[in-house]
C-alpha positions as CSV (number, residue, x, y, z in Angstrom):
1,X,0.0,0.0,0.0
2,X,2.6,2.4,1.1
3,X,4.8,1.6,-2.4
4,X,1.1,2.5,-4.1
5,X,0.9,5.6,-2.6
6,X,4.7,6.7,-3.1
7,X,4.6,6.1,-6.9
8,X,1.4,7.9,-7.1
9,X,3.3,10.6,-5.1
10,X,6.1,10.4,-7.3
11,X,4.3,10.5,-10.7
12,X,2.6,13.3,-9.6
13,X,6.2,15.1,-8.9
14,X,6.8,14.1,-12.3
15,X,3.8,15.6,-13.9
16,X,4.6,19.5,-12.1
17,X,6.0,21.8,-13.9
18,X,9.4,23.2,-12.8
19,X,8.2,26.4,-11.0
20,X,5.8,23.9,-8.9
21,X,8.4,21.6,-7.8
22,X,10.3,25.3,-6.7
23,X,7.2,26.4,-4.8
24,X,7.0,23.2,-2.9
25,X,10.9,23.5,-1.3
26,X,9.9,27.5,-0.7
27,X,6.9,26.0,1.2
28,X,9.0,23.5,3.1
29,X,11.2,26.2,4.0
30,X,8.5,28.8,5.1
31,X,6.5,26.1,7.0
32,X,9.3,23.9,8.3
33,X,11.9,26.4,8.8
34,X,10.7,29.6,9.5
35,X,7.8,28.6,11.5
36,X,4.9,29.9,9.1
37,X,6.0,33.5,8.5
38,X,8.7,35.2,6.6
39,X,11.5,35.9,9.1
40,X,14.4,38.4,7.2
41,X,16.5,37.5,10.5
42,X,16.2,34.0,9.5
43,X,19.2,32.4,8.4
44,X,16.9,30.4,5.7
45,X,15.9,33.7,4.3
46,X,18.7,34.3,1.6
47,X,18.0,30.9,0.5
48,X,14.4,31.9,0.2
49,X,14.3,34.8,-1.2
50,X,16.6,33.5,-4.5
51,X,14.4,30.4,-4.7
52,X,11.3,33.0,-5.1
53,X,13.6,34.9,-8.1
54,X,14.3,31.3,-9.2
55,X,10.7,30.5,-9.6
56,X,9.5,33.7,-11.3
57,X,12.5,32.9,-14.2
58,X,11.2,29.5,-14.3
59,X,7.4,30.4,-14.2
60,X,8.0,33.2,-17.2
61,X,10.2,30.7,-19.2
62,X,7.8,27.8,-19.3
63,X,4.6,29.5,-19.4
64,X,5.4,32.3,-21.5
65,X,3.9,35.5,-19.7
66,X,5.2,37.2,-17.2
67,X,4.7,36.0,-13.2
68,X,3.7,39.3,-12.1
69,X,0.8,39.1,-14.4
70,X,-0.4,35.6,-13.1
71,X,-0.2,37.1,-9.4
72,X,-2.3,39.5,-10.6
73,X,-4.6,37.3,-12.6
74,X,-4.7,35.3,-9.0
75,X,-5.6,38.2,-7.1
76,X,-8.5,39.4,-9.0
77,X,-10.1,36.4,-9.3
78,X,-9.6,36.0,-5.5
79,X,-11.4,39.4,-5.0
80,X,-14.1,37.9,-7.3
81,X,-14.6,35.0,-5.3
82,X,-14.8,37.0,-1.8
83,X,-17.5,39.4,-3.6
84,X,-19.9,36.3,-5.0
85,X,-19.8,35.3,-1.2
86,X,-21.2,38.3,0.2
């Protein structure tokens, strides 16, 4: 069951894009390093920081459009959702 689940885990790995795989180790680091906020004292925080410019390269290279615009794209439609709920 476990070996199941691990090669489901893995294919799925396989199957995200570069900038995904980037997001997950910034995640990890927030989470698991910096406990859940961004800490510029941090010793983790250099690292962090160039994995987020690391991940906007990767995001503009293979998705063709700028990241800014996609965090942008995200926000709006997040402002969209909170306004359909009220």
């Amino acid at each position: 069951m476990l070996s199941v689940r691990l090669n489901q885990f893995l294919d799925n790995i396989g199957a995200m894009k570069t900038y995904e795989k980037i997001e997950e180790v910034i995640e990890h680091l927030l989470y698991s390093e910096m406990g859940g906020e961004v800490d510029y004292s941090d010793p983790w925080y250099p690292t962090f920081k160039s994995l987020h410019e690391l991940k906007e390269k990767t995001f503009e290279e293979e998705e063709g459009r700028p990241y800014w615009l996609d965090v942008s794209n995200r926000l709006n439609q997040q402002e969209i959702i909170r306004e359909e709920k009220q």
